[in-house]
KEKE-3310 file (N, C-alpha, C; in steps of 0.2 Angstrom, whole numbers, plus 5000, padded with zeros to 4 digits):
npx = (5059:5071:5066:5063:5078:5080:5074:5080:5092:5090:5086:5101:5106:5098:5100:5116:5116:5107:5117:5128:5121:5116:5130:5135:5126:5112:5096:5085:5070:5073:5081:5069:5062:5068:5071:5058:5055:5063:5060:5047:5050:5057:5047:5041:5050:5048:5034:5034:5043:5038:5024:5032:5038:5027:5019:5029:5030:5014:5015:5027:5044:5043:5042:5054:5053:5040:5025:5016:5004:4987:4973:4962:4944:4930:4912:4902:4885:4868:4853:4848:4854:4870:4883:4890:4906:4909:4922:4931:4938:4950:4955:4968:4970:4983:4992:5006:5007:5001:5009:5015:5005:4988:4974:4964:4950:4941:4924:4916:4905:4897:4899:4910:4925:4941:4956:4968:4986:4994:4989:4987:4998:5000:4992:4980:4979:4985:4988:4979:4969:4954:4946:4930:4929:4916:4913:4905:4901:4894:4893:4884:4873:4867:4874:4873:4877:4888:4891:4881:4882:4881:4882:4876:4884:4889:4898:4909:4917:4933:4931:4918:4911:4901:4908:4918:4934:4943:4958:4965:4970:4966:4954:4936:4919:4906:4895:4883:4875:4861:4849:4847:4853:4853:4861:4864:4879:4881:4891:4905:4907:4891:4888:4899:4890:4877:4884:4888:4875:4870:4878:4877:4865:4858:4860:4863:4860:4872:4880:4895:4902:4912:4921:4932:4938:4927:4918:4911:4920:4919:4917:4925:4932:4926:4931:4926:4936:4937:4937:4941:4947:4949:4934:4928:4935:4935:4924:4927:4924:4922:4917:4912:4910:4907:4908:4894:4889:4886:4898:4894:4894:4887:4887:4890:4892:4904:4907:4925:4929:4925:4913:4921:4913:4912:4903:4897:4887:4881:4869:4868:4862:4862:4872:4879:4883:4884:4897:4915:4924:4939:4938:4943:4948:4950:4959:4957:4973:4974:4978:4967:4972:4981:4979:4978:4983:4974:4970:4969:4954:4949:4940:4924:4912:4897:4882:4869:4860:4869:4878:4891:4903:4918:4930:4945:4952:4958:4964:4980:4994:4989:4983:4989:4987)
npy = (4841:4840:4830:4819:4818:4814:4800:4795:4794:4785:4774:4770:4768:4758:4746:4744:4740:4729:4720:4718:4713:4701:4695:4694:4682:4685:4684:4678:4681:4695:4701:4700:4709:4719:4720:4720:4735:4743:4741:4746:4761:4763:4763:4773:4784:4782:4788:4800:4806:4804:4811:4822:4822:4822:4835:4844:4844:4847:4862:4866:4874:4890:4908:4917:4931:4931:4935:4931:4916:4911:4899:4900:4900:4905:4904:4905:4909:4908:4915:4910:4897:4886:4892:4887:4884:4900:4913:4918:4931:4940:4955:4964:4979:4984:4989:4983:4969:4964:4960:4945:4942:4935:4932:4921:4909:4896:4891:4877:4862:4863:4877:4881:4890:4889:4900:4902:4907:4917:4907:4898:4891:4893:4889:4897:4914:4931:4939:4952:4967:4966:4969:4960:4948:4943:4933:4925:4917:4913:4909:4914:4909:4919:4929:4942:4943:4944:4937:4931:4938:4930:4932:4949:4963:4972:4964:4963:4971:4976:4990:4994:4985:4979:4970:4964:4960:4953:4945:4936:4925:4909:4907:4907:4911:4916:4922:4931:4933:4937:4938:4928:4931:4935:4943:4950:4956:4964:4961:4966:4971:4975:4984:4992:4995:4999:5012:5017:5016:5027:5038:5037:5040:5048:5046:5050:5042:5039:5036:5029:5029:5022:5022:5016:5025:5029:5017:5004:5001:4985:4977:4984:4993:5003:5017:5026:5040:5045:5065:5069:5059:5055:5056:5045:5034:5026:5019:5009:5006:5005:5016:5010:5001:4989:4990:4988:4978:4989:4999:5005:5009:5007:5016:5011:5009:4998:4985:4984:4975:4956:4950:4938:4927:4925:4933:4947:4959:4967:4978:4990:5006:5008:5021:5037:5047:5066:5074:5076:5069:5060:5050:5035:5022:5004:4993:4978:4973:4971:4957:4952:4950:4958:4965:4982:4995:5008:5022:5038:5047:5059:5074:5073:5081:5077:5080:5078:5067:5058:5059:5053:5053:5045:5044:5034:5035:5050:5050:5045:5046:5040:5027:5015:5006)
npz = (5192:5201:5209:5200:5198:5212:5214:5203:5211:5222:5218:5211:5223:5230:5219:5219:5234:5234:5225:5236:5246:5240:5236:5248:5254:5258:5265:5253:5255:5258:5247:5238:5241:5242:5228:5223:5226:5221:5207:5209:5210:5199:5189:5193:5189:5175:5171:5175:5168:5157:5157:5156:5145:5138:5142:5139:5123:5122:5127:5127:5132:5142:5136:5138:5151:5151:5158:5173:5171:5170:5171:5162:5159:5149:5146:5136:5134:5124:5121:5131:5132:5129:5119:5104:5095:5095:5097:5107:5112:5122:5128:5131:5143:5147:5135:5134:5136:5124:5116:5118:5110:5103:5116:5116:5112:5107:5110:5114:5113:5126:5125:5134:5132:5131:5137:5126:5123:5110:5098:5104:5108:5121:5138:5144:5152:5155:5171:5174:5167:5155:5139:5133:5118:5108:5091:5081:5065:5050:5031:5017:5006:4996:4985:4987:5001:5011:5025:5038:5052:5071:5081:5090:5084:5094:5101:5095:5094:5102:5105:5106:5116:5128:5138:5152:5160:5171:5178:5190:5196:5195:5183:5181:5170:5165:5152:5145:5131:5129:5117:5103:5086:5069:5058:5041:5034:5021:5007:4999:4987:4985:4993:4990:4975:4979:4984:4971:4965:4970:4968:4951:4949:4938:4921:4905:4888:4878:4864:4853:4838:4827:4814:4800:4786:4782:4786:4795:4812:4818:4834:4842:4857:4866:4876:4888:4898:4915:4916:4929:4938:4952:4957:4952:4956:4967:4964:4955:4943:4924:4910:4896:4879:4866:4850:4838:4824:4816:4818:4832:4849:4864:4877:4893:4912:4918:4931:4935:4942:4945:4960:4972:4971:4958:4950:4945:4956:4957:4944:4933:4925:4909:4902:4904:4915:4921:4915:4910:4897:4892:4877:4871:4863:4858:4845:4834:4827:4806:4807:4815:4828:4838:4849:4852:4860:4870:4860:4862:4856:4859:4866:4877:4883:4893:4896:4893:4883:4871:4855:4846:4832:4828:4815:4810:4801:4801:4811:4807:4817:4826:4824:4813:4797)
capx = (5066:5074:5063:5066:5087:5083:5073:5084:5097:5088:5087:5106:5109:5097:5103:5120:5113:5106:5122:5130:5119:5117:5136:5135:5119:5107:5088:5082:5064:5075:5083:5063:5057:5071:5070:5048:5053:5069:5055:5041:5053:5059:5040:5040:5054:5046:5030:5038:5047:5033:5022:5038:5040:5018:5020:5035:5025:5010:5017:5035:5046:5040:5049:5058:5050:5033:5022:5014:4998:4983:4970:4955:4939:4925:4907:4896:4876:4867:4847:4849:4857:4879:4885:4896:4909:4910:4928:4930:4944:4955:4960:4971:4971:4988:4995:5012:5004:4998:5016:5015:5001:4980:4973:4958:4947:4934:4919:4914:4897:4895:4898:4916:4930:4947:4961:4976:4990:5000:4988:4985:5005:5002:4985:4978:4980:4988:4984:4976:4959:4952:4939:4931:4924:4914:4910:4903:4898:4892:4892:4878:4874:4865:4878:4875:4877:4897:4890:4878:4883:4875:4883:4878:4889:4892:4902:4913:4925:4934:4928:4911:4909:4901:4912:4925:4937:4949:4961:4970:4968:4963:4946:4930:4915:4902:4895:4876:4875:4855:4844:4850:4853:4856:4864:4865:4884:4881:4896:4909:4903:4886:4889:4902:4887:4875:4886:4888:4870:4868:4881:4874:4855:4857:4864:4862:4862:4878:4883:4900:4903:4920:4922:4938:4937:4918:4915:4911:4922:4913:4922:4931:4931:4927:4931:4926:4939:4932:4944:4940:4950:4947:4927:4927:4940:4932:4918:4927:4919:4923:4912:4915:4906:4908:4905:4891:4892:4886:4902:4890:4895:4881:4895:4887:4896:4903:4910:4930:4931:4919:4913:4924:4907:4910:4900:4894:4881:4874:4869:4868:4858:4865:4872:4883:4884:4884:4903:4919:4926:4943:4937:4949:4946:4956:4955:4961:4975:4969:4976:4961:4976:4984:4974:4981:4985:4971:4971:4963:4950:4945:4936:4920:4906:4891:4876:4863:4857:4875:4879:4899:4905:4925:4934:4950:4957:4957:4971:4986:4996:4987:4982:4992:4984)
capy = (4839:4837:4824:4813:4817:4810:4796:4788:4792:4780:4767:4767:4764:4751:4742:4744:4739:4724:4718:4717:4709:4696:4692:4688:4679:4687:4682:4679:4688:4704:4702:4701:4715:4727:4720:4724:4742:4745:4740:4751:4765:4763:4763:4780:4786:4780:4787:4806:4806:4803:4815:4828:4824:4827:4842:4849:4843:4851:4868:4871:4882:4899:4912:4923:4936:4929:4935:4921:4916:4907:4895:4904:4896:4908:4900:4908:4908:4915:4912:4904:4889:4886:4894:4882:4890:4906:4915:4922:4937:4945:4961:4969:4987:4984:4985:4980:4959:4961:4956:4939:4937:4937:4928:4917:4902:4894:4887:4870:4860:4867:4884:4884:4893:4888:4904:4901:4912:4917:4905:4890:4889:4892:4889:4902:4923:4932:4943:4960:4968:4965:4970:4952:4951:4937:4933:4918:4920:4909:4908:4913:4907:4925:4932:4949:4944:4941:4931:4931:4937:4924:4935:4953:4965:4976:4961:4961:4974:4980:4999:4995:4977:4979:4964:4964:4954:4955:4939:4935:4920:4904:4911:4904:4918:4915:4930:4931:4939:4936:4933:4924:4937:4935:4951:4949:4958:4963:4960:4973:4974:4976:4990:4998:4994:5005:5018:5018:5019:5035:5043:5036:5043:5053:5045:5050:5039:5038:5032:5033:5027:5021:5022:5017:5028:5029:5010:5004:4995:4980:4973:4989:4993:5012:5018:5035:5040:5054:5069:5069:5052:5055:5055:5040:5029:5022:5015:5002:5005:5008:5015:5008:4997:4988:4993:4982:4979:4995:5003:5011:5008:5012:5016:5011:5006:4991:4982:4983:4968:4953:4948:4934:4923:4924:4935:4954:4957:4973:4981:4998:5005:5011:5028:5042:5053:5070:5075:5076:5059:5057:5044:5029:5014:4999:4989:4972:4975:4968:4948:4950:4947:4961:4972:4990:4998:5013:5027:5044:5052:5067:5074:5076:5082:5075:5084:5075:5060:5061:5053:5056:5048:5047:5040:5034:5038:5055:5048:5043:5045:5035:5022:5016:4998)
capz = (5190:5207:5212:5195:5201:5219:5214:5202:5214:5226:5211:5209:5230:5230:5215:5223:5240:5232:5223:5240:5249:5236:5238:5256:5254:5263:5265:5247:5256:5260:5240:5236:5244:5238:5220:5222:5229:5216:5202:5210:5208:5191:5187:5194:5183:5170:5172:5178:5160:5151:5159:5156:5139:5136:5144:5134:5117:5124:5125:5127:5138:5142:5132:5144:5152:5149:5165:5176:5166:5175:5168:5160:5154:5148:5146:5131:5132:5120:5122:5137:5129:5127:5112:5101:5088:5095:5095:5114:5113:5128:5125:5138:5142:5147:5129:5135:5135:5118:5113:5117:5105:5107:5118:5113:5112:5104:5109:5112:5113:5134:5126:5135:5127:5136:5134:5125:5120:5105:5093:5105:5111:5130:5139:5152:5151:5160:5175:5171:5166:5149:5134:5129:5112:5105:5085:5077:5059:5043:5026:5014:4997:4993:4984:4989:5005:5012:5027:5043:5060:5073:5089:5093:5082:5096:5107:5088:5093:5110:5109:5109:5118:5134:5143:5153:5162:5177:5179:5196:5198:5190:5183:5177:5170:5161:5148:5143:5125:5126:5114:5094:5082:5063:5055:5037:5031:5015:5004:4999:4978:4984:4995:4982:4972:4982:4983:4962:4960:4971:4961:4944:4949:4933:4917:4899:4882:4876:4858:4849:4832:4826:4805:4794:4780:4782:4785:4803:4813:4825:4840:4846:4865:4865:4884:4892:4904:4916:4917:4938:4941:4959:4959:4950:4957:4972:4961:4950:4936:4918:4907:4890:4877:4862:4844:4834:4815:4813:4823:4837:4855:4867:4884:4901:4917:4920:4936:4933:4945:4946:4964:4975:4970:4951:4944:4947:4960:4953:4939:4932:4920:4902:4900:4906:4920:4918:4915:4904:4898:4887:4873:4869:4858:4856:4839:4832:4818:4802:4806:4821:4834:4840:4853:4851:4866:4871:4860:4863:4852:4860:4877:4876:4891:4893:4898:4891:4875:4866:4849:4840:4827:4824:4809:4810:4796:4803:4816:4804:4821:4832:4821:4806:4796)
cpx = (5070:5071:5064:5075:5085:5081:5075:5091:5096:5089:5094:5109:5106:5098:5112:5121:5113:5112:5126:5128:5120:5123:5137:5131:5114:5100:5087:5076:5065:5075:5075:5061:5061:5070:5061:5053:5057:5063:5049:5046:5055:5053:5039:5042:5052:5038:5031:5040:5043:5027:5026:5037:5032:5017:5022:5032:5019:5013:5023:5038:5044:5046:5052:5056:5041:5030:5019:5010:4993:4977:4963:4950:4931:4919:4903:4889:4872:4858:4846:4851:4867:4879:4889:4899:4910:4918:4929:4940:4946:4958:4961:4970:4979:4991:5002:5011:5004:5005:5018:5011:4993:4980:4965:4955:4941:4928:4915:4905:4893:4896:4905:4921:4937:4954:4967:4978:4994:4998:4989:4993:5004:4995:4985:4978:4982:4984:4983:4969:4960:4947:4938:4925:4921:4910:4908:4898:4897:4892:4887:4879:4871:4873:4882:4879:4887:4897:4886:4881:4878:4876:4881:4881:4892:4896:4909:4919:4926:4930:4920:4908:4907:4905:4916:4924:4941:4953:4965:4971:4967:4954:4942:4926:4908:4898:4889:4875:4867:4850:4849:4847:4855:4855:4867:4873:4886:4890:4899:4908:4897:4885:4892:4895:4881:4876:4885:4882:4867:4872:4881:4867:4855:4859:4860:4862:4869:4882:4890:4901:4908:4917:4930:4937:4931:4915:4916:4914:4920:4919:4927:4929:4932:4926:4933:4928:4940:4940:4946:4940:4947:4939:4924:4932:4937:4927:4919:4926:4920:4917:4914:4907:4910:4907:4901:4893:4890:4892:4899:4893:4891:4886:4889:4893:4894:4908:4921:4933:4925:4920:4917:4920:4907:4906:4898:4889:4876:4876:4866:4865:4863:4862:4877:4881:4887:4890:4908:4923:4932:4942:4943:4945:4954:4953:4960:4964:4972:4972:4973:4965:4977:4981:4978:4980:4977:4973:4967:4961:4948:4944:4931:4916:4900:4887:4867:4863:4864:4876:4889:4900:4913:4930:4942:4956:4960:4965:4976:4990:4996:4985:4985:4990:4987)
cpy = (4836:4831:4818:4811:4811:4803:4789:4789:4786:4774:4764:4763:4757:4745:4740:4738:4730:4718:4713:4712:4701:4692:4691:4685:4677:4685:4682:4684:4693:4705:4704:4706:4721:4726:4725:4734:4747:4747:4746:4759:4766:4766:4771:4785:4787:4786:4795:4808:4806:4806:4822:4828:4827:4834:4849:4851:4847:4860:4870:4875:4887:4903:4916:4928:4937:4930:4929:4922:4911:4903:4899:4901:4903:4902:4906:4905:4913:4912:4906:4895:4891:4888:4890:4886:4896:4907:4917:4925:4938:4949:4965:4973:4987:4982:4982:4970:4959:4956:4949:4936:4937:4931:4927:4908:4900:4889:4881:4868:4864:4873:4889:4886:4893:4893:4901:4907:4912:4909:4898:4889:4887:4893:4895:4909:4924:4938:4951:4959:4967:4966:4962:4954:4944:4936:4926:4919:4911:4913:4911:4913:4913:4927:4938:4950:4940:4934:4933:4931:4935:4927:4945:4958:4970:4973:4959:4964:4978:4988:5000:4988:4979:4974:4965:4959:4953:4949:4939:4930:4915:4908:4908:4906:4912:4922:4926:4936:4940:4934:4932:4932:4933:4940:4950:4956:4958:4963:4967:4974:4975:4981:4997:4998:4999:5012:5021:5020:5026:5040:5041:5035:5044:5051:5046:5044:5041:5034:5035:5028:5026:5019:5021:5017:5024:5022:5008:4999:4992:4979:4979:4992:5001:5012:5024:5035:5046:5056:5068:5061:5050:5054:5049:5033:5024:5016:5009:5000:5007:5009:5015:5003:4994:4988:4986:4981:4986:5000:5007:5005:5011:5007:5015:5009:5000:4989:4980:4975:4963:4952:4940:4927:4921:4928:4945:4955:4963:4977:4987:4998:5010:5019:5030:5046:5059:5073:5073:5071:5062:5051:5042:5024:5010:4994:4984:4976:4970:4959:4948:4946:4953:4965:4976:4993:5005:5019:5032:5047:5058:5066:5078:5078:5080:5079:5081:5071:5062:5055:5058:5051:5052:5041:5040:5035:5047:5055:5042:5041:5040:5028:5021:5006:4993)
cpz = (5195:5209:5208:5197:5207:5218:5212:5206:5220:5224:5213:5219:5231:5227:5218:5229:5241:5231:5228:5244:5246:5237:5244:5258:5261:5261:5257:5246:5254:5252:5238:5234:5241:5231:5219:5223:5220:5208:5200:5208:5200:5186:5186:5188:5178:5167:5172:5170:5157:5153:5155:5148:5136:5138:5139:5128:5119:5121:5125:5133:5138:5138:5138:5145:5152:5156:5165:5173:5173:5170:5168:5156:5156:5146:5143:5133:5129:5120:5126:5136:5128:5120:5109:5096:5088:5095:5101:5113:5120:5125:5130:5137:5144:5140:5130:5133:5128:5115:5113:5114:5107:5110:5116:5112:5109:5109:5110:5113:5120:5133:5131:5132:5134:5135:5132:5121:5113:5100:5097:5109:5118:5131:5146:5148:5157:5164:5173:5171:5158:5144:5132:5123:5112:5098:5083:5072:5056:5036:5023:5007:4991:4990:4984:4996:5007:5018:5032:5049:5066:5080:5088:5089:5089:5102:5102:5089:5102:5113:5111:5114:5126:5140:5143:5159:5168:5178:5185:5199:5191:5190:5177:5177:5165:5158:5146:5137:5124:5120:5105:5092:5073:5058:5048:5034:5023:5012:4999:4992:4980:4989:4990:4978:4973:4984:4975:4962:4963:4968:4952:4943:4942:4927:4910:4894:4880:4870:4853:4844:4829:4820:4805:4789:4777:4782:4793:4805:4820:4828:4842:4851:4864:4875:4882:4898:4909:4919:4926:4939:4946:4961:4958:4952:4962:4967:4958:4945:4931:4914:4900:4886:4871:4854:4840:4827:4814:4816:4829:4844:4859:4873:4888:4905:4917:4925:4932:4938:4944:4956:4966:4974:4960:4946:4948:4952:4959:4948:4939:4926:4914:4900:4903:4911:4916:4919:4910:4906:4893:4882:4871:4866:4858:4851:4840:4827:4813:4801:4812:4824:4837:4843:4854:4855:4862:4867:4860:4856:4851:4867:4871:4884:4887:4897:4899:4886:4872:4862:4848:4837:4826:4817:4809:4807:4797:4808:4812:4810:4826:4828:4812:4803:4791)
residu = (UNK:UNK:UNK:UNK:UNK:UNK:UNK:UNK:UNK:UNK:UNK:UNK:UNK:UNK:UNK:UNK:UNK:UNK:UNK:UNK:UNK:UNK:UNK:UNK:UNK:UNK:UNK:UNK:UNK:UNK:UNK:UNK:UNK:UNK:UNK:UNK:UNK:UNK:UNK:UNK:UNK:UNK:UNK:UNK:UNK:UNK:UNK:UNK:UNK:UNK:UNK:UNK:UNK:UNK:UNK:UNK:UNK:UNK:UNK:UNK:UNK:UNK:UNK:UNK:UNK:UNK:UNK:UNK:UNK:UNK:UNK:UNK:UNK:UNK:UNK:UNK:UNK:UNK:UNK:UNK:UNK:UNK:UNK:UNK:UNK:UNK:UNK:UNK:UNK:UNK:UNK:UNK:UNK:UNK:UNK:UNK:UNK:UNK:UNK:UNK:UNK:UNK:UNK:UNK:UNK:UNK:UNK:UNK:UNK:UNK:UNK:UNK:UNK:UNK:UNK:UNK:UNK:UNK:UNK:UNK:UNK:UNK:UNK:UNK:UNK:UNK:UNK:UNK:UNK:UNK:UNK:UNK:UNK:UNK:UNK:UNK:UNK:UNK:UNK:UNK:UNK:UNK:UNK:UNK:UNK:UNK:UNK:UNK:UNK:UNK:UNK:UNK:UNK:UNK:UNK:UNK:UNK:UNK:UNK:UNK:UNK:UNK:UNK:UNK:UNK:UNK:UNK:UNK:UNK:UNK:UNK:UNK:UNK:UNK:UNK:UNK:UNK:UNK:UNK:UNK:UNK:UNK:UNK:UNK:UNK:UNK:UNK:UNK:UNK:UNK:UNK:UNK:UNK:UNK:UNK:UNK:UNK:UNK:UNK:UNK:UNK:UNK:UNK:UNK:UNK:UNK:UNK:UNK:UNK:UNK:UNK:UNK:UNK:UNK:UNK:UNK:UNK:UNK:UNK:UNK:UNK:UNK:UNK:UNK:UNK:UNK:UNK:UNK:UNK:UNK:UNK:UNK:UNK:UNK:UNK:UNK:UNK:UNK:UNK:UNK:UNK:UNK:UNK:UNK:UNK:UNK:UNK:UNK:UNK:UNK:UNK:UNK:UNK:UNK:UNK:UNK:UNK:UNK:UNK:UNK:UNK:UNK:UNK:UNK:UNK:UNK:UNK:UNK:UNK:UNK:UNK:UNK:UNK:UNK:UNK:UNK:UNK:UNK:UNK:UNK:UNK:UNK:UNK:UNK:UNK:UNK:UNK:UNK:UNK:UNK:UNK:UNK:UNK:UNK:UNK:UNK:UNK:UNK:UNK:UNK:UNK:UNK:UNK:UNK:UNK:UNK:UNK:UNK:UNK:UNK:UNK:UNK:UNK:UNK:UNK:UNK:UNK:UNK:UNK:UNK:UNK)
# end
């Protein structure tokens, strides 16, 4: 900034200088040479200013109290080849830095990852020691699966990642993850999934029978709702069915969500666990519009093969038509 001050203060004597001369008509040469020099300057100016302004645009003033930073390039190799698209972390032990934000860089074709801070804002890292992590994933069209880890899992999180980092300087490292990995991360309904079927090792038959005054009603959602909320809550899963023409509902578990892919990614086999449910139905009123809130039928326990039949007319209270 001083330098741009002095220069155009050279500009303005020259130009001055100039004027003067001209008026007592001095060597046209001399006038020549100061006008070249007056020019080359100007050029500088020019040139100073637009450098400054790329700068600014680039990244900005520092916020206030921001330590000094230095320029950091990591260099991924994974099977002795440059890693492209990896994620390359700094994670201080000095948690006090965090506060400006992670520092991080991706990857390029050479497998360099250049630090920047707080999302790209400021380049470099600042001086300290550090955990460096490194992730680079994909996609997979299995549905069970959520995606493919292509780095290592244990370079994925600071408390187990072998690498570290010390910054004092302008620093250039290079990190060896070894040999290609690809770590299939199953997806989080197909894990829930596998928990459900180790706690639905064991299930009974399960049919409930909905009548109005004695004639069977189809299309009614019969749901059993276990009295032990808490054993079953993690799972997601209602066990319910729907009644056929004959009013019978054969209950199994069904996924209360579908999978982020559209559809379910496991199935369960039809029946009941062996435990006490609260039975609820929901019917259409008779213009087949009106879905009617849950009402309860009863508690039953299941133990084993279980049939019930309830008639509605039985329930004036809960259901009026």
């Amino acid at each position: 900034m001083y330098g741009v001050i002095g220069i155009i203060g050279v500009l303005v004597v020259l130009v001055v200088l100039m004027a003067i001369l001209k008026s007592q008509g001095v060597n046209p040469l001399i006038l020549f040479i100061l006008g070249g020099i007056t020019s080359l300057l100007a050029i500088c100016v020019i040139v100073v200013a637009i450098l400054a302004i790329i700068q600014y645009n680039k990244e900005g003033p520092l916020p206030p109290g921001m330590p000094n930073k230095y320029k950091c390039i990591i260099t991924v190799v994974q099977d002795g080849a440059p890693l492209e698209g990896a994620t390359v972390t700094l994670h201080p032990t000095d948690q006090g830095l965090t506060k400006w934000g992670m520092i991080n860089g991706v990857t390029d074709t050479k497998g360099n990852a250049v630090m920047k801070i707080s999302n790209g804002a400021y380049e470099g890292a600042f001086q300290g020691e550090y955990k460096v992590t490194v992730q680079k994933t994909e996609m997979s069209n299995d549905r069970s699966i959520f995606f493919i880890h292509l780095v290592d899992q244990k370079y994925n999180a600071p408390h187990t990642t072998p690498l570290e980092l010390k910054v004092s300087r302008a620093t250039k490292t290079k990190v060896d993850l070894g040999p290609a990995v690809r770590i299939e991360q199953k997806s989080f309904e197909t894990q829930r999934g596998e928990q459900n079927q180790e706690l639905l090792k064991v299930v009974y038959p399960c049919k409930i029978t909905i009548l109005r005054d004695g004639q069977p009603v189809p299309d009614a959602e019969t749901v059993l709702e276990p009295n032990d909320f808490f054993k079953y809550a993690s799972t997601r899963l209602d066990f319910k069915g729907t009644t056929d023409a004959r009013g019978i509902a054969s209950i199994a578990p069904v996924p209360k969500f579908t999978s982020m892919r559209g559809e379910p990614t496991v199935t369960y086999p039809e029946g009941v666990p062996a435990d006490t449910f609260q039975v609820k139905v929901k019917i259409k009123d008779d213009s087949d519009f009106e879905l009617r809130t849950g009402k309860k039928l009863g508690e039953i326990t299941i133990s084993g093969a279980f049939e019930q039949e309830y008639d509605l007319k039985n329930y004036p209270d809960r259901f009026s038509f």
